[in-house]
KOLTIMAR-509939 format. One line per field, with one value per residue: residue in one letter; x, y, z of N, C-alpha, C in turn. Coordinates in steps of 0.02 Angstrom, whole numbers, plus 50000, padded with zeros to 5 digits. Example, Ala and Ser with C-alpha at 12.3 -4.5 7.8 and 13.67 -1.06 7.14 Angstrom:
# KOLTIMAR-509939
r <- (a:s)
n.X <- (50660:50642)
n.Y <- (49716:49888)
n.Z <- (50390:50354)
ca.X <- (50615:50684)
ca.Y <- (49775:49947)
ca.Z <- (50390:50357)
c.X <- (50660:50645)
c.Y <- (49835:50002)
c.Z <- (50390:50394)
***
This chain:
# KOLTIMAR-509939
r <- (x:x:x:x:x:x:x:x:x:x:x:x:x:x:x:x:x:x:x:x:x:x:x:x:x:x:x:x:x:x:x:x:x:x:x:x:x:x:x:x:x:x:x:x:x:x:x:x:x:x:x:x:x:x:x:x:x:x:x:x:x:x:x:x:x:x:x:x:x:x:x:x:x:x:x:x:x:x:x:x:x:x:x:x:x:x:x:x:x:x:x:x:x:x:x:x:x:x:x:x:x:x:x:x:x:x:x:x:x:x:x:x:x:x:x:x:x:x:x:x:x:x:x:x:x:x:x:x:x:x:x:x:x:x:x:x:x:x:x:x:x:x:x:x:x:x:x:x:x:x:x:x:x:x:x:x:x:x:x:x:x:x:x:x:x:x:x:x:x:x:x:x:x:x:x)
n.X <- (53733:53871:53952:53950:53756:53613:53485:53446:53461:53605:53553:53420:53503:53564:53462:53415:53522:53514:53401:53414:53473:53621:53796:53901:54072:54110:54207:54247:54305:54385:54282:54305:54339:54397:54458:54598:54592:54537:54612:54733:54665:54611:54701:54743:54637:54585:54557:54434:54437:54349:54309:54188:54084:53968:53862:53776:53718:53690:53635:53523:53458:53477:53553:53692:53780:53942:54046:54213:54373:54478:54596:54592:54588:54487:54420:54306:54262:54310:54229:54093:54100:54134:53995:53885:53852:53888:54022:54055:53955:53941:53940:53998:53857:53751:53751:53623:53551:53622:53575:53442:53417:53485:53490:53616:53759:53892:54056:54002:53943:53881:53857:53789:53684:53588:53477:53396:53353:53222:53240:53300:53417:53573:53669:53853:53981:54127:54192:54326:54288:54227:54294:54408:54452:54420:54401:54316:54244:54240:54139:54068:53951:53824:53882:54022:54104:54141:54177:54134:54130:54086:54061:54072:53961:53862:53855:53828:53688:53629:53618:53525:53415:53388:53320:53425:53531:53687:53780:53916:54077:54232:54372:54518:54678:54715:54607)
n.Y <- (54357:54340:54421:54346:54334:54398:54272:54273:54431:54460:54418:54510:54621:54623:54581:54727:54803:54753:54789:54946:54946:54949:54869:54772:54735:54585:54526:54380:54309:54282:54254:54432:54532:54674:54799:54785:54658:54633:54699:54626:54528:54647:54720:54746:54774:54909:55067:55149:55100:55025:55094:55074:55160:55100:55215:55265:55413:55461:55544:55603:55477:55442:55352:55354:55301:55305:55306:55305:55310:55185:55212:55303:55371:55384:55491:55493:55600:55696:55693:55690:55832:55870:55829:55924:55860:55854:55848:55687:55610:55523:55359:55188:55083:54958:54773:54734:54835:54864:54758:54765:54901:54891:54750:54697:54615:54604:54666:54661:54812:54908:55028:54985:54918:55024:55010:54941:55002:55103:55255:55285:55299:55390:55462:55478:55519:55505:55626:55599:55496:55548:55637:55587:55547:55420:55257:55170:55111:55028:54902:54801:54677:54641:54560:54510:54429:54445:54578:54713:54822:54977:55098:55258:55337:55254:55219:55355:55324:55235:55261:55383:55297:55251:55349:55396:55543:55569:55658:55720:55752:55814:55731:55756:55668:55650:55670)
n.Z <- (55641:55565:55435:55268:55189:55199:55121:54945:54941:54865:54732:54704:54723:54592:54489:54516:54459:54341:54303:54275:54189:54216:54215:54316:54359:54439:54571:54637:54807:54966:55116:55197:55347:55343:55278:55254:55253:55153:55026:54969:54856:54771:54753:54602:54534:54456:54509:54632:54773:54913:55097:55206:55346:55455:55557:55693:55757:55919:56001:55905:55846:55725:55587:55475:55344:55288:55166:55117:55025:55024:55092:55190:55347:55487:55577:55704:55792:55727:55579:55621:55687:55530:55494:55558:55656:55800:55899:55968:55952:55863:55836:55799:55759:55806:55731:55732:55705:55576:55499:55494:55447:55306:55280:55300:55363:55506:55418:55287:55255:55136:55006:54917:54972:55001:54921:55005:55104:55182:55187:55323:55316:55327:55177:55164:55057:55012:54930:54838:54770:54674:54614:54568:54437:54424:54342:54376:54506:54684:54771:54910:54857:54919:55000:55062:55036:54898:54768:54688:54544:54480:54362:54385:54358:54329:54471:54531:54456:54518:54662:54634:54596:54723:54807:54894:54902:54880:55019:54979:55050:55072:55110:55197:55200:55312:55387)
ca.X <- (53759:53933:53974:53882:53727:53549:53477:53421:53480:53630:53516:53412:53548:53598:53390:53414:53568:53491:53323:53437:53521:53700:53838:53944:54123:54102:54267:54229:54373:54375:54250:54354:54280:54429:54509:54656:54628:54510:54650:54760:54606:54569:54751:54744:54582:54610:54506:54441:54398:54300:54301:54102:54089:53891:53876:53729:53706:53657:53577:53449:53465:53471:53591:53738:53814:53995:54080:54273:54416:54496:54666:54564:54589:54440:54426:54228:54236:54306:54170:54026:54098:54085:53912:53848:53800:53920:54099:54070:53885:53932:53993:53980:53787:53770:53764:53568:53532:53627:53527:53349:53412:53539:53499:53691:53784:53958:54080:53972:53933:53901:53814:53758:53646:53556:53412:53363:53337:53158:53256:53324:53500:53582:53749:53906:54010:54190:54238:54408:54263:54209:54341:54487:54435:54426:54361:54281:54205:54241:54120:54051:53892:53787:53913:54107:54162:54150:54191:54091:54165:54031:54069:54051:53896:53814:53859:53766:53618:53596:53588:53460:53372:53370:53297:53486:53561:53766:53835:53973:54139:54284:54402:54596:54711:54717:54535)
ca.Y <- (54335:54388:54421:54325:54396:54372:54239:54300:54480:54447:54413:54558:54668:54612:54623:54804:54834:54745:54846:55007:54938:54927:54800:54797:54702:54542:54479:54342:54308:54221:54325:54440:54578:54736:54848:54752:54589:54626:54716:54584:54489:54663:54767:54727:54812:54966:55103:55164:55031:55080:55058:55081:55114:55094:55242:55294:55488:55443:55605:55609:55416:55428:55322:55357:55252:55313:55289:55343:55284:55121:55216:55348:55358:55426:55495:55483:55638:55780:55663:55711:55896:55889:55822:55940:55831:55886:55806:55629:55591:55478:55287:55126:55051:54891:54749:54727:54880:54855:54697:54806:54968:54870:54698:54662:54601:54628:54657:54685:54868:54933:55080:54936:54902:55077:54990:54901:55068:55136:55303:55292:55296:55456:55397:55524:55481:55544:55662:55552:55444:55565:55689:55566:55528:55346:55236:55092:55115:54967:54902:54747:54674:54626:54518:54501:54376:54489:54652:54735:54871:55015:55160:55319:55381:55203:55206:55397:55316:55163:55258:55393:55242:55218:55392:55430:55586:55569:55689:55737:55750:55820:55720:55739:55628:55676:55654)
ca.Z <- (55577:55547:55382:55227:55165:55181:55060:54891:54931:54802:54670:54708:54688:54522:54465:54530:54430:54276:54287:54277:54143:54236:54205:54364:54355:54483:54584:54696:54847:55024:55149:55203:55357:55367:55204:55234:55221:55054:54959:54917:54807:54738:54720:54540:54498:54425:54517:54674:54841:54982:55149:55240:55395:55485:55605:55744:55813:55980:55999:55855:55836:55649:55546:55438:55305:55272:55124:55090:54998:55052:55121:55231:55408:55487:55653:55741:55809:55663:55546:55668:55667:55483:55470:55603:55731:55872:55921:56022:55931:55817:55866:55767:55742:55822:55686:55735:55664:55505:55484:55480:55406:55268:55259:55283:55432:55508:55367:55228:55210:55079:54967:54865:55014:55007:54901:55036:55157:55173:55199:55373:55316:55262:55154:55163:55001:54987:54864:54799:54740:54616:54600:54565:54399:54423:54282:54418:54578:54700:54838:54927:54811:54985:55040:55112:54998:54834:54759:54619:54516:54432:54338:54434:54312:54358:54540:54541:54447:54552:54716:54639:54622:54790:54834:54931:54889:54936:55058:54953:55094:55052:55170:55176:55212:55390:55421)
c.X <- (53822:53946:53916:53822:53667:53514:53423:53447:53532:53605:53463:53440:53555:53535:53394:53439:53546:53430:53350:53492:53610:53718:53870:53996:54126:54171:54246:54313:54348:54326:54323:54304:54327:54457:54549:54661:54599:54561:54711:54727:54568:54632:54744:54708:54614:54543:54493:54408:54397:54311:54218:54118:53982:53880:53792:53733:53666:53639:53529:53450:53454:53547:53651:53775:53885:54047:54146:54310:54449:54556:54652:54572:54538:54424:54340:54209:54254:54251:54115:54035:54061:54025:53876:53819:53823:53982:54053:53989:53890:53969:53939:53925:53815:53725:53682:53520:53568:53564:53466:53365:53458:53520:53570:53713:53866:54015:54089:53932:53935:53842:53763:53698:53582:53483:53382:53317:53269:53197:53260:53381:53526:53665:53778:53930:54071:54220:54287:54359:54257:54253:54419:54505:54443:54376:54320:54291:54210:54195:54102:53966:53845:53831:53992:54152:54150:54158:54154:54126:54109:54072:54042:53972:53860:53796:53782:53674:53587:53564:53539:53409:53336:53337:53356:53514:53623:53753:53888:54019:54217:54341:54476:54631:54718:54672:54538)
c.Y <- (54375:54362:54391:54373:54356:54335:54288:54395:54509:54465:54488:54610:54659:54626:54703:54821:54830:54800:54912:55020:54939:54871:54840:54737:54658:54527:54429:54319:54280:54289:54352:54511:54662:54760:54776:54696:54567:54636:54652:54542:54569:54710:54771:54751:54872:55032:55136:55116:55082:55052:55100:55076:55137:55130:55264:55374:55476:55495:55600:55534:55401:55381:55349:55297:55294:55282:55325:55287:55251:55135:55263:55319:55397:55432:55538:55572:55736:55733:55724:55814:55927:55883:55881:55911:55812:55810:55739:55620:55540:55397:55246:55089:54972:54850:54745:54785:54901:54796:54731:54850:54932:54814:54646:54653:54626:54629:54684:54781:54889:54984:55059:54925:54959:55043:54941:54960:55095:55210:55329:55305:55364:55449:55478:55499:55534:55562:55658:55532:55462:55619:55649:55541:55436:55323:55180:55131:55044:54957:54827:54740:54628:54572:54521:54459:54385:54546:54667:54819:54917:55082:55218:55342:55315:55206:55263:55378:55271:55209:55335:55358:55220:55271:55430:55468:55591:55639:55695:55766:55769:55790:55730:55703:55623:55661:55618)
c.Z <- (55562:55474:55325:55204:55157:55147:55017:54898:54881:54740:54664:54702:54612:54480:54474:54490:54353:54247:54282:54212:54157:54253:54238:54345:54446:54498:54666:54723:54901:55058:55182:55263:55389:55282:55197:55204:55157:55024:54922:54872:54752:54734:54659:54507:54488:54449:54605:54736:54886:55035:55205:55312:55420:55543:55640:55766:55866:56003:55972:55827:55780:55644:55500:55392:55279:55229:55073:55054:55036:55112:55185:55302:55427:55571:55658:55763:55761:55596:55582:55646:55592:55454:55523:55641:55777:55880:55981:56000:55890:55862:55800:55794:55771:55764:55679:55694:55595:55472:55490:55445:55313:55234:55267:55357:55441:55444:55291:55213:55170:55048:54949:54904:55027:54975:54928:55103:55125:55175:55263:55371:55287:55231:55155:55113:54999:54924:54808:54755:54655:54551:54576:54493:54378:54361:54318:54490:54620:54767:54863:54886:54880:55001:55032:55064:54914:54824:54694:54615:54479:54382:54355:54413:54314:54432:54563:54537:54495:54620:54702:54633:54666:54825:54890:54904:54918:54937:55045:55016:55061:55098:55146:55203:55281:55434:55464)
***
């Protein structure tokens, strides 16, 4: 399944968000499955966009969910350094195992997706997110062909919700 999004998983999100009492800001756009070719349907927002990526440690075959700021360049093997789990351990999850640990398929990563994880996933969350004083949070709402906007002090609540504690990252531009 490339891209799209599980049926009823949508709606399940939005029950999640309701039962927590958060109102997220909906923008629906064409699917779309790189940064790039989202931002022109979401330049306009006012805030911070993400780009996810779905990573493996083929050593200790745990999971990673990676989540920086949209402009981040991010290089596989100073990541790995800074999580501790050794230069050339990390590579991109094949889509089969987003689809069990996520629910989501190529494309669609997203944080938003954490309340679907029994707690296999361990999320990294970049520092800009929280430190940049953004007034909106931007991510994919389980699927490619929308963007949902939170407020940082929702975003936190939603994913203690989920029993995920971010991995606060300080990355720099360089990363």
């Amino acid at each position: 399944m490339a891209g799209g999004e599980p049926e009823g998983l949508r709606e399940a999100l939005d029950a999640r968000l309701r039962d927590l009492g958060i109102e997220g800001l909906r923008v629906e756009h064409p699917e779309v499955f790189t940064v790039e070719e989202m931002m022109p349907y979401v330049q306009h927002l006012q805030g911070a966009h993400s780009k996810n990526l779905f990573l493996k440690d083929k050593k200790k075959k745990s999971y990673w969910l990676i989540t920086v700021l949209h402009d981040r360049q991010i290089n596989l093997n100073d990541l790995a350094k800074k999580l501790g789990v050794g230069s050339g351990n990390l590579r991109f999850a094949d889509e089969g195992a987003m689809l069990e640990k996520l629910k989501v398929g190529q494309g669609c990563a997203t944080p938003l997706a954490l309340f679907c994880d029994q707690g296999d996933v361990k999320f990294v969350l970049d520092a800009g997110f929280l430190e940049g004083g953004h007034k909106m949070l931007y991510f994919h709402p389980m699927t490619n062909a929308a963007t949902m906007g939170l407020h940082p002090d929702d975003f936190l609540k939603f994913l203690k919700s989920t029993g995920h504690e971010p991995i606060i990252v300080h990355f720099n531009q360089s990363d």
